[in-house]
C-alpha positions in Angstrom: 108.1 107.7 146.7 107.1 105.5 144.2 104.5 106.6 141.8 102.9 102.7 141.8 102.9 100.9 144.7 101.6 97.1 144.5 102.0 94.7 147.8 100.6 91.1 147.9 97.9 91.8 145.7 95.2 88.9 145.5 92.0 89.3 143.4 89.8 85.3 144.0 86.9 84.9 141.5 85.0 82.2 143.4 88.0 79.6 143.6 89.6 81.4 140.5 93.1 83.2 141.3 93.3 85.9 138.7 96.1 87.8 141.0 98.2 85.4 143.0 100.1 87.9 145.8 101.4 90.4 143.1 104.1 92.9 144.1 105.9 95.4 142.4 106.6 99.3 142.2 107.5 101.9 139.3 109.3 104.5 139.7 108.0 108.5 139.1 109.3 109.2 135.1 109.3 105.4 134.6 107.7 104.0 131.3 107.0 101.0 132.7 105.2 97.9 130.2 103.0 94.9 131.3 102.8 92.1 129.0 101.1 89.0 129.5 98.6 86.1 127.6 94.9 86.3 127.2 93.7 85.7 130.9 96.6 86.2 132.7 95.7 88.8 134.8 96.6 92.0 132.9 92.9 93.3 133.3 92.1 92.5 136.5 95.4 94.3 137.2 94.8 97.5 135.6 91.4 97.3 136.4 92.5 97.4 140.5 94.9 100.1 139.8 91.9 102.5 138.1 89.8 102.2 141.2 87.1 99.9 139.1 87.8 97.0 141.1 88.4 95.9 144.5 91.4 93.7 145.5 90.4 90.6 147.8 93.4 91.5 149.5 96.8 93.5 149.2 97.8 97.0 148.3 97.9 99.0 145.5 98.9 102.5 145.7 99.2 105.4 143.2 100.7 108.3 143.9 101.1 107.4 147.5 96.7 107.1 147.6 95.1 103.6 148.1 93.3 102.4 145.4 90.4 101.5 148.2 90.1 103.4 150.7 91.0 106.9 148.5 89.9 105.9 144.8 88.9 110.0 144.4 92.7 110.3 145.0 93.8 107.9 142.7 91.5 109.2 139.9 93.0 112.8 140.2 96.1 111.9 139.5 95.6 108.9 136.6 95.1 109.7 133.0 93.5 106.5 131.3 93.8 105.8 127.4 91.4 102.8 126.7 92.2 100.6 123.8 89.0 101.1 122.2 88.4 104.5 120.7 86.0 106.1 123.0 85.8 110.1 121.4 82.5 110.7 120.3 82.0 111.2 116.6 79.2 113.8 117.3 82.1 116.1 119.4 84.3 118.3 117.9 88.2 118.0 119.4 87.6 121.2 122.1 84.1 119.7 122.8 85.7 116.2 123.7 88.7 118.3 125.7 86.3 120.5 127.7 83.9 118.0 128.5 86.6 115.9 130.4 88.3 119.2 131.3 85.0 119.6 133.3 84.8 116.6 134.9 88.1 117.1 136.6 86.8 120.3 138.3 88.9 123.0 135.7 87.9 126.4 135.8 86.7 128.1 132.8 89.7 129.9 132.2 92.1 126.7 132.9 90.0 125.0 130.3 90.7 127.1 127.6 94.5 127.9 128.3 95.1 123.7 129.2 92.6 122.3 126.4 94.9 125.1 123.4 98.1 124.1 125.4 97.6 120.5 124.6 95.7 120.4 121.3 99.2 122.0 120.3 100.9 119.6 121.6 99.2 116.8 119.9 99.5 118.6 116.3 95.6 119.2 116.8 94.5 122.7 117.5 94.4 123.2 113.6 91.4 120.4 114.0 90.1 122.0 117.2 86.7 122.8 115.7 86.3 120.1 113.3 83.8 116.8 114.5 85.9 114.2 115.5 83.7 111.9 113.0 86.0 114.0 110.7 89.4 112.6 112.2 91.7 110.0 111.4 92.5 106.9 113.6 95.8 108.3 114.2 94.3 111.9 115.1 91.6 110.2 117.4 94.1 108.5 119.1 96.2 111.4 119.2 93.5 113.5 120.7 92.5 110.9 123.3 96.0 110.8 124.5 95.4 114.5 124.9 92.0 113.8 126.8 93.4 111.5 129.1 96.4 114.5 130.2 93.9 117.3 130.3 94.1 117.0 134.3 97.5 117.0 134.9 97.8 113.8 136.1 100.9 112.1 137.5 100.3 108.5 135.6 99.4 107.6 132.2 97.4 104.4 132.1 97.4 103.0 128.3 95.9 100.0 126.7 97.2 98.7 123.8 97.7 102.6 122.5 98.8 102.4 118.8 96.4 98.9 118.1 94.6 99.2 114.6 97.2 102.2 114.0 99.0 102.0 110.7 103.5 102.3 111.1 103.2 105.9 110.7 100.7 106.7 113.1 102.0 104.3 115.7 105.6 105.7 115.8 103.9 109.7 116.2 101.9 108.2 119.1 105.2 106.9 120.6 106.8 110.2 120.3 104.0 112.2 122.0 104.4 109.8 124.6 108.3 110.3 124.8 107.8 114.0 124.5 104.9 114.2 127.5 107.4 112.2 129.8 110.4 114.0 129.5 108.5 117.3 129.8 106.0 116.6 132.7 108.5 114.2 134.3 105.1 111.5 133.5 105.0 108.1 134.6 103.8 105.6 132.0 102.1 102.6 132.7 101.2 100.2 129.2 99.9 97.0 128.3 100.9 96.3 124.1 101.4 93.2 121.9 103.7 94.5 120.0 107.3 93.8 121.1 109.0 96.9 118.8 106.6 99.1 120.8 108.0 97.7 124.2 111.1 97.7 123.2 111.2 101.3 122.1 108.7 102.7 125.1 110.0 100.9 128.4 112.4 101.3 130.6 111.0 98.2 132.5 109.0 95.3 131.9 106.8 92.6 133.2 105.5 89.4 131.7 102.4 88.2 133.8 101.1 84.5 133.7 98.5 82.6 135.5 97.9 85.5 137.7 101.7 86.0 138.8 104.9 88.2 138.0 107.0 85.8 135.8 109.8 88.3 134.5 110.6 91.8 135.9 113.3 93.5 134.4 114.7 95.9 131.6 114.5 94.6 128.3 118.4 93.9 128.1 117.8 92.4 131.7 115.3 90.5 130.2 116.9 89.3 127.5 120.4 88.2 129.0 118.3 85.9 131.5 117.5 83.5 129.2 119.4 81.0 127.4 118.4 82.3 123.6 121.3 84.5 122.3 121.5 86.2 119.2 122.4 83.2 116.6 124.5 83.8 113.4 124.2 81.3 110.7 127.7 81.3 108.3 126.7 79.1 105.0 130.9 77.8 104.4 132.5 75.4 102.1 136.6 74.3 102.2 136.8 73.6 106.0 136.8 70.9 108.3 133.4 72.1 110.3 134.0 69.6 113.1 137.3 72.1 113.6 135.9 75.1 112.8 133.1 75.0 115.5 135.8 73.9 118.1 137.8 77.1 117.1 134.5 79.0 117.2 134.0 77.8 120.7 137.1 79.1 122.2 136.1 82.6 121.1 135.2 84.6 124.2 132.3 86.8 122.7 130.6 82.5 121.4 128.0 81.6 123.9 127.7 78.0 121.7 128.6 76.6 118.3 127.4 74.0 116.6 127.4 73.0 113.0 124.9 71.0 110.0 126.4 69.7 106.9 127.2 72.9 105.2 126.4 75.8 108.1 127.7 76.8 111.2 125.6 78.5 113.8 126.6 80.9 116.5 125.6 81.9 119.8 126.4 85.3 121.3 124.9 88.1 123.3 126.3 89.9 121.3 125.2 89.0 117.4 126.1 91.4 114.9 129.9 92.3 116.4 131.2 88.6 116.1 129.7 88.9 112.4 132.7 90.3 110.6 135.1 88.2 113.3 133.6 85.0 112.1 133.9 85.7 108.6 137.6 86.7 109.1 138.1 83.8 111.0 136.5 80.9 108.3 138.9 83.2 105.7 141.9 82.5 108.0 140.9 78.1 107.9 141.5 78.4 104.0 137.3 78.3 103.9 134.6 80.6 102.5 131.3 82.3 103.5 128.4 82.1 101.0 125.8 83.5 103.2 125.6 85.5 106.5 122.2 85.5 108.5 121.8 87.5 111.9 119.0 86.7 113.8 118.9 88.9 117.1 117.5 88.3 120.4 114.1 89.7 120.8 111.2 90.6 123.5 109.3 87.8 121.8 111.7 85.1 122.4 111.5 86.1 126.2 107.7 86.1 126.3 107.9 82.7 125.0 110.0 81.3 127.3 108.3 82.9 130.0 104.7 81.8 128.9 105.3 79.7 126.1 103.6 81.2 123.3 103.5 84.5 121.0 102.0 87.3 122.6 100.4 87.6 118.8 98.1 84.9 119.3 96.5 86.4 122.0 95.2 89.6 120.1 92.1 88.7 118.4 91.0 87.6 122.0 92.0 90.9 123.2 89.7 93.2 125.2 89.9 96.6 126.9 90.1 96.6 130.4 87.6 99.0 130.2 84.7 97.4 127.9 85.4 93.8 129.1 84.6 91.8 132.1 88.2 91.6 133.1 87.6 88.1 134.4 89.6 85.3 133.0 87.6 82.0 132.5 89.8 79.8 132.6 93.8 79.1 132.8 94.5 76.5 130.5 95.5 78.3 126.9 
């Protein structure tokens, strides 16, 4: 069984279609990322899928519980990390653990041995005591990762989790996530602007626009889908170049070749192994290389053909799912 389950969803605002008949499932263990412009529907998504709002029509199902009819059900078994930092200053760590520990209906004992269990986990039971006014942005975020898993639940629900975090911070964030899905088998369900993070997080991916699934794959499904290829750029002197990029053509790991007045540029799936080749290759045509650049494929380059912008423009316009209103004014960007 699937741990999400979407069929046909639909959400109408007035005449506005912010979900236009959206299906997809992921899998139990899956890290699964949703990426998408400023009003494409991400919200209203994830907003559906934590019981705050009401489909017009469709399915969605967690953990084999509809979103409607059983929301109790689905809030049992979702943890939800909101992109704004929501720990109270005035809390210590254990105060923000228990008070959540609470609300999910866990004994006295189950409190303590859970809230020590994951503190440790989290590289905060040192902290336990201390006010969380007292904490880093890395440790808040550390410790409201830790909040949201207090229950047990089957599904991780993250918005933009490492955002304001500094390099450091965000790659201890993505091991606790790693570490919490191998070991509790968790499912992981993220929306994120930055590509690395997607890249290094998700087994599988979709880009959302205008209310519908435009891309749904892994990211090196993702990537071989679309015509940009890694491009190498070989800076030569002492050949023919109209030759050359003939030669370069008939090469079976060369998508495309083209040339300028002193460089040649090469298209592959696979960049940095027909590097030395080419090199070896100008060498052999009596030429040589001044300057090698690789620039490799990225998630970027597939959001932008898929939506036609950086996904970076969209963060200052950013809100949680949470604290916003989750409904897109308009569609044209």
């Amino acid at each position: 069984m699937p741990a999400v389950e979407i069929k046909e969803l639909v959400k109408r605002y007035g005449t506005l279609t912010a979900l236009d008949r959206v299906s997809f499932s992921i899998e139990e263990g899956e890290c699964f990322g949703l990426l998408g412009p400023n009003g494409a529907g991400k919200t209203t998504l994830i907003r559906i899928l934590t019981t705050l709002l009401k489909p017009t029509s469709g399915n969605a199902l967690v953990m084999g519980n509809d979103a409607v009819s059983d929301p109790k059900a689905v809030r049992s078994a979702i943890g939800v990390v909101p992109q704004a930092m929501t720990s109270d200053l005035d809390l210590t760590g254990f105060e923000t653990m228990d008070i959540y520990a609470r609300f999910y209906g866990l004994s006295r004992n189950e409190r303590k041995g859970r809230i020590d269990e994951i503190l440790s986990l989290v590289e905060l039971k040192e902290r336990a005591g201390d006010l969380v006014a007292t904490y880093s942005g890395g440790m808040r975020r550390r410790l409201e990762i830790a909040r949201g898993l207090v229950h047990r639940p089957g599904i991780l629900i993250l918005d933009e989790p490492t955002i304001g975090l500094d390099p450091q911070s965000r790659h201890v964030v993505w091991e606790l996530l790693e570490k919490f899905r191998k070991a509790d088998r968790l499912t992981i369900l993220l929306t994120t602007h930055y590509m690395e993070e997607a890249e290094s997080l998700c087994d599988r991916v979709a880009i959302i626009d205008y209310g519908k699934i435009v891309a749904l794959d892994t990211v090196p499904g993702l990537k071989k889908a679309i015509p940009q290829k890694d491009t190498v750029e070989l800076t030569v002197s002492g050949i023919d170049m109209v030759k050359a990029v003939e030669r370069f053509k008939a090469m079976p790991k060369i998508v495309q070749a083209s040339c300028s007045d002193e460089s040649i540029f090469l298209s592959s799936e696979r960049g940095a192994e027909i590097v030395a080749e080419s090199v070896e290759a100008i060498k052999s045509m009596g030429g040589r290389v001044s300057r090698v650049t690789l620039k490799e494929q990225t998630l970027e380059d597939v959001f932008i053909h898929y939506t036609g912008r950086p996904i970076r423009e969209e963060e200052a316009r950013k809100v949680s799912f949470l604290l916003g209103a989750g409904v897109p004014t308009k569609w044209g960007r």
